[in-house]
N, C-alpha and C positions, 0 to 999 in steps of 0.2 A: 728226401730230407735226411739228414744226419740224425743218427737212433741217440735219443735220450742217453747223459751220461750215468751211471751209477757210480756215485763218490759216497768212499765209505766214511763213515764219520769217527773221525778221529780214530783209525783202524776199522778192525771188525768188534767193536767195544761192544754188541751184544753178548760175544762169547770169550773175549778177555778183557781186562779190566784196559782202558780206555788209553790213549797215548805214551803203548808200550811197542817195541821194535815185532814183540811176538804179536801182540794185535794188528799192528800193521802187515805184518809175514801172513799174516794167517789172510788178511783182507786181499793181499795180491792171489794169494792160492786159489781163495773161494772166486776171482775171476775181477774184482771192480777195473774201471776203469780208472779211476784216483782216487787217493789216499790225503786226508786231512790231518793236519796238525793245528792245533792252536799253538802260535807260540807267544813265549815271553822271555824275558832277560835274565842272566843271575848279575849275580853285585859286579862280575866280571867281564859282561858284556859278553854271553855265549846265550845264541837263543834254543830255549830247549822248548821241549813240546808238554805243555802243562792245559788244564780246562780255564784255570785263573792264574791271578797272581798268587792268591795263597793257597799255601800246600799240604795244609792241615788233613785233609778231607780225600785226598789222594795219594797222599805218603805217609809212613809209619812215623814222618818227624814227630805226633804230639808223645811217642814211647820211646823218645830217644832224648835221656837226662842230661846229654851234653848240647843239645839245642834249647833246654827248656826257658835259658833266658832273656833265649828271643821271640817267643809270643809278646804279641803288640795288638795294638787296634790302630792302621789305617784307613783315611780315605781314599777309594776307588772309584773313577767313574761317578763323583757326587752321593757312595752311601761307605759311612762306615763297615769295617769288617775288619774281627777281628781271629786273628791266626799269626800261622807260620808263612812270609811269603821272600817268594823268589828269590828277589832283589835283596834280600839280606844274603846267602848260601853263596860261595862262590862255586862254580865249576863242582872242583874236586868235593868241596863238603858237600853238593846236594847228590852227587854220586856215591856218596854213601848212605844214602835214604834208599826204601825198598816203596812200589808202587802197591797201592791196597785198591781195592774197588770202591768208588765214588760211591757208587748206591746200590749197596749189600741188601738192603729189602726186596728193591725189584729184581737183584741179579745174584740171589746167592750162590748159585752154582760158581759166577766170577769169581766171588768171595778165594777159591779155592789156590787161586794163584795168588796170593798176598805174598808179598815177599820176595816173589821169586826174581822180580825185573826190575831195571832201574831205571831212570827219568833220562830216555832217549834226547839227542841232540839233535838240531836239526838236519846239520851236518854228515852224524848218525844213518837221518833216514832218508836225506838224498841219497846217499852211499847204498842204501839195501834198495831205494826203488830202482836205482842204476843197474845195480847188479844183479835186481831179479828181471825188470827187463831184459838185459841181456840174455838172460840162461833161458824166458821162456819164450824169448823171440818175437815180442810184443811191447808198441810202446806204454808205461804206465806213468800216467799223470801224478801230478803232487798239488795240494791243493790247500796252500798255507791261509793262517789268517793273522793280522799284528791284533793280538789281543790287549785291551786296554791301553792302545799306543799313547792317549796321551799322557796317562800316568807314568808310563814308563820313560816318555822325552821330559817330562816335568824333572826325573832323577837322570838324567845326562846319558840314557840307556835308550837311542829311541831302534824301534826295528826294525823299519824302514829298510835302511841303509847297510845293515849286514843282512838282512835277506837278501837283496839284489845281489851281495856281492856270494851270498852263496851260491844262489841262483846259476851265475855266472862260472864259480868253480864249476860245477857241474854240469856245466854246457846246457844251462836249462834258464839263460838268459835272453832269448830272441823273441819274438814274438811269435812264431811258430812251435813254440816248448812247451809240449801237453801242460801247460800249468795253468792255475787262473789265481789268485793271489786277491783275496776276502777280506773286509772289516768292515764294520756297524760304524765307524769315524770316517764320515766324508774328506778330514782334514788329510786323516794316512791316505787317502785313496786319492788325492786329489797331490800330496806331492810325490806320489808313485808315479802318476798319469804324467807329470812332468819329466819324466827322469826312464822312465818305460815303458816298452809299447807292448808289454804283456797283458794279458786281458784281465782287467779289475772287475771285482763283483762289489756291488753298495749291499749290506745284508741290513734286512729290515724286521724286526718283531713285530707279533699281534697283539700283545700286552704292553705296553711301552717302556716303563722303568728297567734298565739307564739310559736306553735311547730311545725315545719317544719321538720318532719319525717316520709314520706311521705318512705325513703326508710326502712322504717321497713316493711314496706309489699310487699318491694319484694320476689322472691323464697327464696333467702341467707336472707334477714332482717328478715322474718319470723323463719326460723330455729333460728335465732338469739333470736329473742321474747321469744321461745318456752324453752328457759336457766329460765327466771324471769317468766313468765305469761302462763296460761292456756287456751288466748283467746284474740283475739283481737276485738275490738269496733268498728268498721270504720265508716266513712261515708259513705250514701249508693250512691255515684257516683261512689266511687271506687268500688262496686259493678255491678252497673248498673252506667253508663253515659250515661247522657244525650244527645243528640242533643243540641247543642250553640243555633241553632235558631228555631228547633220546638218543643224543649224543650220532645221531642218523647226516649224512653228508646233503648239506642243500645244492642247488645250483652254481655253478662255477659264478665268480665274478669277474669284472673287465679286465683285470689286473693283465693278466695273461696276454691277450689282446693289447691293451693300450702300450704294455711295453714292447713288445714284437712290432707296434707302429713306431716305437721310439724307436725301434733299430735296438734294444737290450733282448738276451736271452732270458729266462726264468729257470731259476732253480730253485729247491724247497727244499725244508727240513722239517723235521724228522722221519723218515718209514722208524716204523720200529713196530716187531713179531710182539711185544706185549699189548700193542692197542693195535695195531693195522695187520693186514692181510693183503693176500696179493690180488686181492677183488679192488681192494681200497688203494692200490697203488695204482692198478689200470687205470683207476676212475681219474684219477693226477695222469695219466699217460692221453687217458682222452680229453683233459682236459691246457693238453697241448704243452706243457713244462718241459724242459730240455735237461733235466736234469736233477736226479735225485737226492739227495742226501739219508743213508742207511747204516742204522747198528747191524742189522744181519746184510750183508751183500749176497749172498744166495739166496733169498728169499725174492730181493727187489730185483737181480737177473733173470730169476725165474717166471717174475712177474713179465719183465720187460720181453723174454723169450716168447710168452704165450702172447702177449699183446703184438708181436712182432710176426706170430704166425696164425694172425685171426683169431686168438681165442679169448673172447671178451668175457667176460665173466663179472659182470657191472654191482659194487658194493651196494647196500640198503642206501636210499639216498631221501 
């Protein structure tokens, strides 16, 4: 069988701040097999790599007087939020915003790089996964997702359609192109599947709000998946659940199983070195997922290395 992927999540965003070109550089070094971007649109139709549409919370724009007039409160996704977002900035003005750390509590060490990088394109990071490929003689995947696509076709910006066609620059248009191409919107994914025979993931949450689709991964939601996408994304409780109060991992659910009978792969999110360990990553490796989603990618190789060479090491369950 084909070794479990490790897809770094949005870079190696444990140890830089999150959807920067050095985040990404530093996740090919530490080894992953693909590299994630969230993307979204500016007012000018360039898809860059952001967490959301607004940019308050990951860019220095709320200290920068010459944006200050465009703080707004949009609806996204059915909840208000209000910020600085994308779809206003074109191009060149969100290139002059500096990238801050999303969440200076849990990662202040990140904290340390404020400033230094700017708000990568996607374009951008095809270009550096091409060309680290090449130099270290290995193929690395890219592993995009259209973030809040419908908000974004709602303003004439959908991104769909300049993905594929970057895709395609890049010679990473075939269905053979380490890529797999993510969204939580059935609708992006289902007119992808029209238009491309790249492999799509349906991503599902265990919390529901904004998308509250929680029955696609039952036995029938799955075969359901299995018409539009090649794989679904879960969170790993619906993998492994937790214990409420000892926070201790229960029994695996069907999940894994009922979709490998639909013919979809499993993937999950998050590893991450602040709650998991590489006991707690095995315990997902035996509990048969094809693939991982991780802030530190040396942690979750190293997990995958020991489980690769017999050495189990089974987390509190």
């Amino acid at each position: 069988m084909r070794e479990p992927i490790v897809i770094a999540h949005r870079g190696a965003s444990g140890y830089r701040p999150e959807h920067t070109l050095a985040s990404y550089r530093l996740a090919i070094a530490l080894g992953a097999d693909y590299v994630e971007p969230d993307l979204v649109s500016t007012r000018d139709g360039v898809l860059v790599a952001r967490h959301e549409a607004e940019i308050g919370r990951t860019t220095d724009v709320a200290r920068r007087a010459e944006f200050a007039g465009r703080l707004t409160t949009k609806e996204v996704d059915g909840r208000a939020a209000t910020g600085w977002f994308v779809d206003d900035f074109t191009l060149a003005e969100l290139k002059t915003l500096r990238v801050v750390e999303r969440l200076p509590a849990l990662r202040p060490r990140n904290a340390r790089w404020d400033g230094r990088y700017d708000v990568p394109t996607f374009e951008e990071i095809l270009g550096l996964v091409a060309a680290e490929s090449e130099r270290l003689g290995r193929p690395i995947g890219v592993y995009p997702e259209t973030k809040h696509p419908a908000y974004f076709a709602e303003l004439g910006l959908g991104l769909e359609e300049p993905l594929l066609e970057a895709l395609a620059r890049h010679g990473s248009g075939g269905p053979d192109a380490p890529v797999f191409v993510q969204s939580f919107d059935p609708v992006s994914l289902q007119w992808l599947r029209s238009r491309t025979g790249l492999p799509l993931v349906q991503l599902v949450g265990a919390t529901g709000l904004p998308h509250d689709q929680r029955d696609l991964v039952t036995s029938t939601g799955l075969r359901r998946v299995a018409a539009w996408a090649d794989a679904v994304g879960v969170e790993k409780d619906l993998v492994l659940p937790r214990h409420p109060t000892t926070g201790t991992l229960g029994d695996p659910t069907d999940l894994v199983a009922d979709a490998h009978a639909a013919g979809l792969l499993v993937h999950v999110w998050t590893m991450r070195d602040e709650h998991d360990s590489v006991e707690e990553t095995q315990a997902f490796l035996d509990a048969g997922v094809d693939g991982l989603f991780t802030d530190q990618p040396d942690t979750t190789l190293e997990a995958r290395r020991r489980y690769a060479s017999g050495i189990r090491i089974h987390a509190a369950m």
